[in-house]
Short mmCIF file of the C-alpha atoms (twelve columns), coordinates in Angstrom:
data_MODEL
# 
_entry.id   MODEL 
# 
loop_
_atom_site.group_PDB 
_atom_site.id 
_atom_site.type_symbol 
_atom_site.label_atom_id 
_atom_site.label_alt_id 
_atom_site.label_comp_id 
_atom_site.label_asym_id 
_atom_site.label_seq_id 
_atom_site.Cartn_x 
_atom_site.Cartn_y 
_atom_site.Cartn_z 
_atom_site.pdbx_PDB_model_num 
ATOM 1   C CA . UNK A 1   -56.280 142.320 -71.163 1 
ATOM 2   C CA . UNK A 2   -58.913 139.863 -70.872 1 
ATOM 3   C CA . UNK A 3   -59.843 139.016 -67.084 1 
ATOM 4   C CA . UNK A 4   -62.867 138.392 -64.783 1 
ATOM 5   C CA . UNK A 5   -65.197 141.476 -64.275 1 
ATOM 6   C CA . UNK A 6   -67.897 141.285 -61.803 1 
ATOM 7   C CA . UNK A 7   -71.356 142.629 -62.099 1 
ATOM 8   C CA . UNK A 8   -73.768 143.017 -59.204 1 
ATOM 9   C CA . UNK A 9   -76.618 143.518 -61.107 1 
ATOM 10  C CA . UNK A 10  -77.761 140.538 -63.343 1 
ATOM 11  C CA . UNK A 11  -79.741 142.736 -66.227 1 
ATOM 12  C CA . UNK A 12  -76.138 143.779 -67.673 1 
ATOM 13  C CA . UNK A 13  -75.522 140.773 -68.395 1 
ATOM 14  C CA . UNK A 14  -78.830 140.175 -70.295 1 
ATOM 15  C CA . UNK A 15  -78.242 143.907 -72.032 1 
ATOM 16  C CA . UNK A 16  -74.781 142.827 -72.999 1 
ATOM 17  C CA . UNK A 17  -76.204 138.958 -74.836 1 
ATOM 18  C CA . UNK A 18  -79.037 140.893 -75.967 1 
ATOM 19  C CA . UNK A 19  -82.338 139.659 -74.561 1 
ATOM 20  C CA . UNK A 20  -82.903 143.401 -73.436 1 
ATOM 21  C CA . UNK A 21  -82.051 146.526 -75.158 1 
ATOM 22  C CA . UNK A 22  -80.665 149.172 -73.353 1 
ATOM 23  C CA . UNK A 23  -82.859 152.736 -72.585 1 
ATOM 24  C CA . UNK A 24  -79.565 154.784 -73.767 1 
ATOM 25  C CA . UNK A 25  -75.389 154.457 -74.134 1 
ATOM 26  C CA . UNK A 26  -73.407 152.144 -76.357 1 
ATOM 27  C CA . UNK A 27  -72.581 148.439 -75.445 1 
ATOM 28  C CA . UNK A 28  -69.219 148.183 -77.047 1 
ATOM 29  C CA . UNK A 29  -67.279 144.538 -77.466 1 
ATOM 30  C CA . UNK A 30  -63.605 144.998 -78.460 1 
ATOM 31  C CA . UNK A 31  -64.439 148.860 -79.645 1 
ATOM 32  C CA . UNK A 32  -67.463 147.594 -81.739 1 
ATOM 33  C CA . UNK A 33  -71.260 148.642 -80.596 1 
ATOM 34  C CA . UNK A 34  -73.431 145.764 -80.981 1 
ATOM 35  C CA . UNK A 35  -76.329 146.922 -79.575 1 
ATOM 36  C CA . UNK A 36  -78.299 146.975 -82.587 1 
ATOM 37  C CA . UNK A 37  -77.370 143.448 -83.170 1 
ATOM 38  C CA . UNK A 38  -79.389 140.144 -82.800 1 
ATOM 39  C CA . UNK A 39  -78.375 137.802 -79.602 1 
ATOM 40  C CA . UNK A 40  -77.465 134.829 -81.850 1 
ATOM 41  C CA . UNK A 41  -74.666 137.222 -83.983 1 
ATOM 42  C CA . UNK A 42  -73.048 138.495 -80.904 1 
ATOM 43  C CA . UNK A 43  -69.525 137.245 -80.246 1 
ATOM 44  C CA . UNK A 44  -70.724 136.251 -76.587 1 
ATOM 45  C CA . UNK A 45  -72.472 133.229 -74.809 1 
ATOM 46  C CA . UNK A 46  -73.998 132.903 -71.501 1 
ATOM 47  C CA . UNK A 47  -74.166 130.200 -68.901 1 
ATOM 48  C CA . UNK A 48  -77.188 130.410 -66.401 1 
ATOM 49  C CA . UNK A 49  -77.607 129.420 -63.196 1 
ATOM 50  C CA . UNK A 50  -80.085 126.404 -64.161 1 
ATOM 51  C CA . UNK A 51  -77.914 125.148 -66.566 1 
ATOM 52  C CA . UNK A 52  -80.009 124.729 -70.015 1 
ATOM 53  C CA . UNK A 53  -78.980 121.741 -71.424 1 
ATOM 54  C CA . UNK A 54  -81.370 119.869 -73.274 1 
ATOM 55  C CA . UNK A 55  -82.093 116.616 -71.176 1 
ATOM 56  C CA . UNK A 56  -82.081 114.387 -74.498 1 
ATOM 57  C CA . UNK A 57  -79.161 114.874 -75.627 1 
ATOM 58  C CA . UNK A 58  -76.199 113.331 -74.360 1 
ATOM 59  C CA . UNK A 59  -73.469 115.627 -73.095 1 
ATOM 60  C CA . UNK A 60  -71.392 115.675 -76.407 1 
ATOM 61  C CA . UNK A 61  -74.169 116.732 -78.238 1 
ATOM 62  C CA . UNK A 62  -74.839 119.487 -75.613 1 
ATOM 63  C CA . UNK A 63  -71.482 121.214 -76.291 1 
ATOM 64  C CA . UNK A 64  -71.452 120.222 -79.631 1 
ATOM 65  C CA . UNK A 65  -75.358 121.967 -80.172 1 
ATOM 66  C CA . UNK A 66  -73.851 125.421 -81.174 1 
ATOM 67  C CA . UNK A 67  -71.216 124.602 -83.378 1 
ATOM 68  C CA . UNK A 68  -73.907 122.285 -85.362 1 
ATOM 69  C CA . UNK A 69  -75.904 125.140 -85.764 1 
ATOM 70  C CA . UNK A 70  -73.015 126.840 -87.163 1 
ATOM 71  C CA . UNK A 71  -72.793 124.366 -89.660 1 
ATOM 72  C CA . UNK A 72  -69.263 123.006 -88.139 1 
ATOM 73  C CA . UNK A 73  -68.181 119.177 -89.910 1 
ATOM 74  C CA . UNK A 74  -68.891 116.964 -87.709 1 
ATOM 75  C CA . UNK A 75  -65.402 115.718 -87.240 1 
ATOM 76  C CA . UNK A 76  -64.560 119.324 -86.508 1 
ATOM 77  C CA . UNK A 77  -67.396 119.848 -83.846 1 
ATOM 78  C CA . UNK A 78  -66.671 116.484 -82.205 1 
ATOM 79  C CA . UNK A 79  -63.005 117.577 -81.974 1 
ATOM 80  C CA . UNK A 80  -63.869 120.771 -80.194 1 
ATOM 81  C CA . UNK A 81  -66.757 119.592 -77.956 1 
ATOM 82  C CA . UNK A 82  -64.259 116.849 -76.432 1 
ATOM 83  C CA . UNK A 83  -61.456 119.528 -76.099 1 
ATOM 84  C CA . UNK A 84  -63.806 122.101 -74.433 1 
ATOM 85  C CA . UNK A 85  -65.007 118.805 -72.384 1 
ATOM 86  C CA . UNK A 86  -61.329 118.186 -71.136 1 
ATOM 87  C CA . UNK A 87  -60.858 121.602 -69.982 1 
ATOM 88  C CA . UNK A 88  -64.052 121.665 -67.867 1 
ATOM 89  C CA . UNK A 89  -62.420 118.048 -66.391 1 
ATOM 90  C CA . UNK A 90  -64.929 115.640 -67.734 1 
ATOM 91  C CA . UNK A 91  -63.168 114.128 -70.272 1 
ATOM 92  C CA . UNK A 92  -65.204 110.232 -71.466 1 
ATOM 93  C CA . UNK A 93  -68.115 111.714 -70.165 1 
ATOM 94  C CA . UNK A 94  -69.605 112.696 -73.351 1 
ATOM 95  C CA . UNK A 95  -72.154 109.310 -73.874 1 
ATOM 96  C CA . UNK A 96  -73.984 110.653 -70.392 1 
ATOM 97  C CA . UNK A 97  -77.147 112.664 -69.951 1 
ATOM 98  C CA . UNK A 98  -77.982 115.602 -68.345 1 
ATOM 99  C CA . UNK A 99  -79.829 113.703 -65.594 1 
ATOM 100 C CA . UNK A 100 -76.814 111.303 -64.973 1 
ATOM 101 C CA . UNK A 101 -74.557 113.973 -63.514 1 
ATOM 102 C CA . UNK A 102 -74.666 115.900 -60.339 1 
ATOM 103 C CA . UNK A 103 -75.017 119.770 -60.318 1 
ATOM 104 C CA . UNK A 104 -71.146 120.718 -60.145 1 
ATOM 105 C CA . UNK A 105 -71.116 118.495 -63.239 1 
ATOM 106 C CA . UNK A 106 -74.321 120.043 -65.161 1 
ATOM 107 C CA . UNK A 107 -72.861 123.460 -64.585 1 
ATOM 108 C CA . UNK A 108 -69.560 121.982 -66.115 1 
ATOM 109 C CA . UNK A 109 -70.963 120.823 -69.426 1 
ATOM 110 C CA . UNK A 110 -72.869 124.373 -69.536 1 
ATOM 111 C CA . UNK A 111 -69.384 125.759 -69.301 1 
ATOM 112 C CA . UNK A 112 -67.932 123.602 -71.853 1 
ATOM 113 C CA . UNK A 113 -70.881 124.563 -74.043 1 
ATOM 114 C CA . UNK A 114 -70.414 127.949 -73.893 1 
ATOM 115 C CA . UNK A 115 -66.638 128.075 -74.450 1 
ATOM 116 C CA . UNK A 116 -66.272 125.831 -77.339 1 
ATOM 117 C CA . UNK A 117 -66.918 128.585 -80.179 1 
ATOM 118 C CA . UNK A 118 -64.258 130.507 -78.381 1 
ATOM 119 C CA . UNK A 119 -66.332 133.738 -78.170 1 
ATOM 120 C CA . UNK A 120 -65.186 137.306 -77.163 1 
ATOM 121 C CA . UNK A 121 -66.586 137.260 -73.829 1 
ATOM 122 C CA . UNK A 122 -68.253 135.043 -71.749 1 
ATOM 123 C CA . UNK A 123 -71.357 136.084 -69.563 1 
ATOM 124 C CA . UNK A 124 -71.738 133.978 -66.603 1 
ATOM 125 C CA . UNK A 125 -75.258 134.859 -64.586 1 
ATOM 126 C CA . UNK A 126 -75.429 133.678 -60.779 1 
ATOM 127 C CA . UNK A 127 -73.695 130.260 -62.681 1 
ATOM 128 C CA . UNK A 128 -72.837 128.808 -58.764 1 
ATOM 129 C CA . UNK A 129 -75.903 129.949 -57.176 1 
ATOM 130 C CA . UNK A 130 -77.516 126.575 -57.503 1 
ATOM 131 C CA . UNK A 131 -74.746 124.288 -55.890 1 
ATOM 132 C CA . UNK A 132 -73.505 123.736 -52.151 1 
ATOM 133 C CA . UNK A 133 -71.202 125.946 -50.624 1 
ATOM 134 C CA . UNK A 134 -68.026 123.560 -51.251 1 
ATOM 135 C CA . UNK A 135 -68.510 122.749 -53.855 1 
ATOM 136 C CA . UNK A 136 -69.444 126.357 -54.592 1 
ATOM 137 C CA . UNK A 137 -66.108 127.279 -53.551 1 
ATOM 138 C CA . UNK A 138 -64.214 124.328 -55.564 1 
ATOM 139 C CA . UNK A 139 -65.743 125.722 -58.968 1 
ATOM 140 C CA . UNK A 140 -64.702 129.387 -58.254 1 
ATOM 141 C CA . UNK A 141 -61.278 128.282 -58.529 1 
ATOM 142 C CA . UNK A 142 -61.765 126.179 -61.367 1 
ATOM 143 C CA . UNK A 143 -63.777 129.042 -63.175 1 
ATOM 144 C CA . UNK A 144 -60.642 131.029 -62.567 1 
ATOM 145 C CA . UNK A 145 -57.735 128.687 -63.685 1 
ATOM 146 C CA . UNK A 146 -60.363 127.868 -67.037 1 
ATOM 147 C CA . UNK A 147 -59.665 132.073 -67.406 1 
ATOM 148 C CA . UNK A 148 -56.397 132.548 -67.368 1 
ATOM 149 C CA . UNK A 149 -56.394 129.169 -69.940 1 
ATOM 150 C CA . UNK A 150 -58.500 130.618 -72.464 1 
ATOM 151 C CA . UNK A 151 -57.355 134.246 -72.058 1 
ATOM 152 C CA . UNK A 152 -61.137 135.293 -72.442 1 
ATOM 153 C CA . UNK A 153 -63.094 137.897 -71.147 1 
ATOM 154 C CA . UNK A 154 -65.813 136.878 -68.256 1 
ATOM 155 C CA . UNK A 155 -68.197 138.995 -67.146 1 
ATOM 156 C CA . UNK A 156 -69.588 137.162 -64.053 1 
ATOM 157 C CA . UNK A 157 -72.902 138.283 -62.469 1 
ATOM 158 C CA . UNK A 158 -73.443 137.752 -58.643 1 
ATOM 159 C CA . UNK A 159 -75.227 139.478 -55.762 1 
ATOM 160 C CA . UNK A 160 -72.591 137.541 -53.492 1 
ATOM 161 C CA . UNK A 161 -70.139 140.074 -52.094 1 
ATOM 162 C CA . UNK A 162 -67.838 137.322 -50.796 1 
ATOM 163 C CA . UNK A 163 -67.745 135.617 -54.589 1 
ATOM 164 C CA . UNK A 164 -67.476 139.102 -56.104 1 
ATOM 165 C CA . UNK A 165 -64.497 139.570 -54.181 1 
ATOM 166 C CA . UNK A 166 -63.054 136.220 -54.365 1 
ATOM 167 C CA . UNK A 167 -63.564 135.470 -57.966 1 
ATOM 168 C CA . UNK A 168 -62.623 139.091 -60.149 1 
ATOM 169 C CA . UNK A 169 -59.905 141.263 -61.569 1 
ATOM 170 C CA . UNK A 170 -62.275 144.583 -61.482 1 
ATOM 171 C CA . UNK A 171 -65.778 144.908 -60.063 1 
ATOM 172 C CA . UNK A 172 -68.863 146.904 -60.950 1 
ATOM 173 C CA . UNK A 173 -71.042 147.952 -57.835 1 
ATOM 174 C CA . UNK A 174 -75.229 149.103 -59.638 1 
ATOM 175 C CA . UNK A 175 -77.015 151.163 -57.640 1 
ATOM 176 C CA . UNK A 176 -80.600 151.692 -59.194 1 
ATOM 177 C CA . UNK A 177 -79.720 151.334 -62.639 1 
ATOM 178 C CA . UNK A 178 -76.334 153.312 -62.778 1 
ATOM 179 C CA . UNK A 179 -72.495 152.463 -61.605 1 
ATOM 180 C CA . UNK A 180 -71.257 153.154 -58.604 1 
ATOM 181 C CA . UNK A 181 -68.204 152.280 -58.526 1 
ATOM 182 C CA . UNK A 182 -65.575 150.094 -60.771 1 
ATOM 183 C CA . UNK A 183 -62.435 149.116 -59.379 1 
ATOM 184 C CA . UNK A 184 -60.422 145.993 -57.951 1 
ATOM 185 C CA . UNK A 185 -61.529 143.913 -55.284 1 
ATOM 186 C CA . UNK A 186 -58.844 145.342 -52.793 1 
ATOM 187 C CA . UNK A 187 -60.285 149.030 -53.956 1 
ATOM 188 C CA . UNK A 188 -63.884 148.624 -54.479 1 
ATOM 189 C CA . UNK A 189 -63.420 147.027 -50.224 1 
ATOM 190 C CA . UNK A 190 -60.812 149.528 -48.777 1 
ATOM 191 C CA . UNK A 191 -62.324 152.604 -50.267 1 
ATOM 192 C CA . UNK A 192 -65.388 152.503 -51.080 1 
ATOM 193 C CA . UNK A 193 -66.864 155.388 -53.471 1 
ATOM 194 C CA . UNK A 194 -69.898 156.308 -51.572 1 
ATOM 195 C CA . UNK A 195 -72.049 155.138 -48.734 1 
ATOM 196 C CA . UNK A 196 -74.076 152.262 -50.486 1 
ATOM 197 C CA . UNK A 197 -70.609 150.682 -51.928 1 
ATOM 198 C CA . UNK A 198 -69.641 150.727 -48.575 1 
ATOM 199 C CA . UNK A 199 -72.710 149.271 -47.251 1 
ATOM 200 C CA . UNK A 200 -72.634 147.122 -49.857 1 
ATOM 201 C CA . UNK A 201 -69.659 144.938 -50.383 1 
ATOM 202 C CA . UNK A 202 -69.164 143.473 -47.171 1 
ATOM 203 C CA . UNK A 203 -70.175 145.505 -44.039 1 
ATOM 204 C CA . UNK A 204 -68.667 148.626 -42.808 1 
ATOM 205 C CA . UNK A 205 -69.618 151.105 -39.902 1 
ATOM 206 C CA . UNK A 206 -70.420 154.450 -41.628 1 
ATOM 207 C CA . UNK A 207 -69.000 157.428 -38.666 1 
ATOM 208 C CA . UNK A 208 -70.056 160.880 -38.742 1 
ATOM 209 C CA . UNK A 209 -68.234 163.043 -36.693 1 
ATOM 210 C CA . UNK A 210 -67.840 166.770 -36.903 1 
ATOM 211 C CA . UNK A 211 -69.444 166.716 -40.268 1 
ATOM 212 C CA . UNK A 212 -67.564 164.397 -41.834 1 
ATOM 213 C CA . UNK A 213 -68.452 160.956 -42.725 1 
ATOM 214 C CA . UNK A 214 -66.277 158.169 -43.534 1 
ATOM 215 C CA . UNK A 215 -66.362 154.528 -43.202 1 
ATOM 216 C CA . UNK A 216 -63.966 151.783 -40.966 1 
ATOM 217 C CA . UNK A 217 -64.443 148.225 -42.123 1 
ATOM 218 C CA . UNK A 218 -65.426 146.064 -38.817 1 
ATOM 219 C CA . UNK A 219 -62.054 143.665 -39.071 1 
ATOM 220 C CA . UNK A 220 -60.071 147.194 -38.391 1 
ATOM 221 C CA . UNK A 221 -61.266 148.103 -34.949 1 
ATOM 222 C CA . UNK A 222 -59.647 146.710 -31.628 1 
ATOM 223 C CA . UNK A 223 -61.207 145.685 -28.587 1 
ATOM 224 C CA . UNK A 224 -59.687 146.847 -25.952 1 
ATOM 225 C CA . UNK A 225 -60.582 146.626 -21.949 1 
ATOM 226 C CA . UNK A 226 -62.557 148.864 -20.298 1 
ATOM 227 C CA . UNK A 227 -59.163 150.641 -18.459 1 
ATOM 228 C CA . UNK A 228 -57.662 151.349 -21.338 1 
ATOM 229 C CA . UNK A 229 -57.206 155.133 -21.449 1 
ATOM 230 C CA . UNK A 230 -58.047 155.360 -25.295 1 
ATOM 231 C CA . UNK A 231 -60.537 154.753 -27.801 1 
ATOM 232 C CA . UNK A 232 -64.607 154.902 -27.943 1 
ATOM 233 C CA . UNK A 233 -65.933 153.486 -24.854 1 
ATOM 234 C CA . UNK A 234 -69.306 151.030 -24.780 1 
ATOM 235 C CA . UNK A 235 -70.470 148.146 -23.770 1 
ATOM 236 C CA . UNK A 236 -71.045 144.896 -25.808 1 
ATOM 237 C CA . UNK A 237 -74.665 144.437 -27.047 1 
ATOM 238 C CA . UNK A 238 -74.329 141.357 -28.717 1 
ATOM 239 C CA . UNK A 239 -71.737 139.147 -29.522 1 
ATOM 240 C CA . UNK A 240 -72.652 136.305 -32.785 1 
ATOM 241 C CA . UNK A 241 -70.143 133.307 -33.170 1 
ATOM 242 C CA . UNK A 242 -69.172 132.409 -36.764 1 
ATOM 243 C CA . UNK A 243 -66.508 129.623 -36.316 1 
ATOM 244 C CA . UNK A 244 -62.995 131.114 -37.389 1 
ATOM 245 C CA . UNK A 245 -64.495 135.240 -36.187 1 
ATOM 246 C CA . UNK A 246 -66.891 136.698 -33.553 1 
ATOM 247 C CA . UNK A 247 -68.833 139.530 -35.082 1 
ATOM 248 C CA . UNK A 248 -69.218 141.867 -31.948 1 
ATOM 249 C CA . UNK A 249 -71.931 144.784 -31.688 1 
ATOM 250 C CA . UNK A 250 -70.960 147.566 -29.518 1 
ATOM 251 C CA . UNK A 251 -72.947 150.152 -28.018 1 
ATOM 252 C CA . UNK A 252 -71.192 153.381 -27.764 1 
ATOM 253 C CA . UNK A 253 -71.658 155.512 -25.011 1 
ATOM 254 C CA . UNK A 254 -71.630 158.855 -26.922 1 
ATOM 255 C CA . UNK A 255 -74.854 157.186 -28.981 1 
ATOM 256 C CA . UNK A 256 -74.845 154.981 -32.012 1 
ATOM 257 C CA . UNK A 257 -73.336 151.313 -32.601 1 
ATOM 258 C CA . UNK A 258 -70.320 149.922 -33.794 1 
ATOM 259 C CA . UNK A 259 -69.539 146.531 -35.439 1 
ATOM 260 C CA . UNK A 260 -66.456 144.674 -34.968 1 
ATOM 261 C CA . UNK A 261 -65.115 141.374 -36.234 1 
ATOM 262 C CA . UNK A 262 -62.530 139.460 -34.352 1 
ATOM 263 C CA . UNK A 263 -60.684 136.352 -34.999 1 
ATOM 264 C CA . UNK A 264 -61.041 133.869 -32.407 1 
ATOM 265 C CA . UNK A 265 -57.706 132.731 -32.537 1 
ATOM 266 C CA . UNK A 266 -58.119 130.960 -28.901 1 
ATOM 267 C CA . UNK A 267 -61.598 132.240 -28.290 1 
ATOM 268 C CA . UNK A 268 -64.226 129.758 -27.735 1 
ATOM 269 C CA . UNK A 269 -68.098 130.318 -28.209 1 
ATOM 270 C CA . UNK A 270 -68.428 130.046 -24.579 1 
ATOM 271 C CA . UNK A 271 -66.051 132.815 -24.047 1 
ATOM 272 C CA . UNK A 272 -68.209 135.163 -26.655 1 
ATOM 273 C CA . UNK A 273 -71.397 134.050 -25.070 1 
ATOM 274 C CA . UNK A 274 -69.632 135.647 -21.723 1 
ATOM 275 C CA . UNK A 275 -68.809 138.861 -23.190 1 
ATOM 276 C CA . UNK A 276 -72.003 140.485 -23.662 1 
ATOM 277 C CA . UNK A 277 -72.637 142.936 -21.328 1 
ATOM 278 C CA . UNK A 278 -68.824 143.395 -20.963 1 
ATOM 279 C CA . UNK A 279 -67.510 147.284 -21.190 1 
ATOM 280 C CA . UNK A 280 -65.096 147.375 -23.450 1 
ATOM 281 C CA . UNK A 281 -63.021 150.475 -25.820 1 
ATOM 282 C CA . UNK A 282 -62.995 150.516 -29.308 1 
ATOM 283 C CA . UNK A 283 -59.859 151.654 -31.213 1 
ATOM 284 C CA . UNK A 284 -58.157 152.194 -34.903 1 
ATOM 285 C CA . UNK A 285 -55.455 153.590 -36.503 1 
ATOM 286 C CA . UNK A 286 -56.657 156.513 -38.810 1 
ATOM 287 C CA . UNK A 287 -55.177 155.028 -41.958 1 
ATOM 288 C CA . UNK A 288 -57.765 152.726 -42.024 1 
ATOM 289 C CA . UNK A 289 -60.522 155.392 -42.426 1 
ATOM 290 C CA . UNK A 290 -61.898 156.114 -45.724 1 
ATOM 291 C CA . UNK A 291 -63.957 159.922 -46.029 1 
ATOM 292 C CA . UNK A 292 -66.958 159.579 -48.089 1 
ATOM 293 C CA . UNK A 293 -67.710 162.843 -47.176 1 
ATOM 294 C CA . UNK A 294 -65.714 165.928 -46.021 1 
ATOM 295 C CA . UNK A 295 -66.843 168.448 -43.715 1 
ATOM 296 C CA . UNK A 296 -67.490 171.794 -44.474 1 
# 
């Protein structure tokens, strides 16, 4: 089923169009291995991060660029470019340049571009990493509604953990070269596969105790007051306003820190300022633990 996979590692994405060749394995596309085959006969395309569109051209003849290599009539092309144009939302804006639109837009035509020969997947490397954070955000949505549209493949390279989540059906966590871990969002964050995934997307407090070590995602522990008869007691080392959450860093009395992230549903950044130095108890349920490694 064709759906958005997410890469943190940008070279798969250049193995998978081509412009590297892989040391060993097979880079299959619908059951076929292509990775004796050129770039320009693979059934993919890739949008970049800067863009690429050739500032002389106006944006039709951007999108249209590939299907005129191709050979397409130009009736046919012109057709296509202004359909793929529609679906990226920038439909009469065809006559423009390059230089005449704003990034959000730029990375738009580079989508329509790349989706107008309707190829088997489409590679998308660090495609947002130029633009602001809203309108960062805005796109991710759009990228994901232009998906489930088309019904095609993307494979979307990103080394944010917050956009890998946000924006995929199934992630794939590199380590030096090799997979970690593939799963969903929800599984690649709740159980991670091994210390670095853990590490990795998102933070997480890594525990060893009695020789095992598992993980407890900071959103999952309590704060509790120093009387409370339960829990890891400590005292507050630092506490780091972020707006909607207060990321708190707890020194534990039995050695080691933990770090916790609380809403601040009425909490103001005057109250968090206050807080360090406060002893406090730390607490979770044990459902929320995830063993990386069992004791002997």
């Amino acid at each position: 089923m064709p759906s958005i996979s997410t890469s943190l590692k940008g070279s798969s994405s250049r193995l998978i169009a081509g412009f590297e060749r892989p040391d060993e394995g097979r880079i299959e596309l619908a059951g076929r291995d292509v990775a004796s085959m050129p770039p320009f006969d693979r059934p993919v395309n890739t949008v970049f991060q800067d863009y690429a569109l050739f500032p002389h051209m106006r944006v039709q003849e951007n999108v249209e660029y590939g299907l005129r290599v191709k050979r397409v009539p130009r009736a046919e092309r012109r057709k296509k470019a202004e359909d793929a144009l529609s679906m990226v939302r920038l439909k009469g804006y065809g006559d423009r340049k390059p230089g005449q639109l704003s990034g959000g837009q730029r990375q738009r035509v580079a989508l329509a571009r790349a989706i107008v020969n309707r190829p088997q997947a489409l590679l998308l490397d660090e495609p947002l990493g130029a633009l602001d954070f809203k309108l960062r955000q805005e796109l991710q949505i759009e990228l994901k509604e232009l998906q489930q549209e088309l019904g095609m493949t993307f494979i979307y390279v990103t080394h944010d953990q917050e956009e890998a989540l946000t924006m995929s059906d199934r992630i794939a966590v590199f380590n030096e070269g090799r997979i970690e871990q593939i799963g969903t969002p929800a599984v690649t964050y709740e159980h991670p596969a091994s210390e670095f995934v853990a590490g990795f997307i998102g933070s997480s407090n890594v525990i060893e105790r009695n020789g095992r070590t598992f993980t407890v995602r900071p959103e999952k522990i309590r704060l509790l007051p120093e009387e409370a008869t339960e829990g890891e007691a400590g005292t507050i080392r630092a506490a780091v306003y972020l707006g909607p959450a207060t990321r708190f860093v707890v020194a534990l009395d039995g050695g080691g820190e933990l770090s916790v992230v609380q809403q601040n549903l009425e909490t103001t950044s005057i109250d968090v300022h206050e807080m360090e130095g406060k002893r406090v108890r730390l607490v979770w349920r044990p459902d929320v633990e995830f063993v990386i490694k069992e004791g002997k």
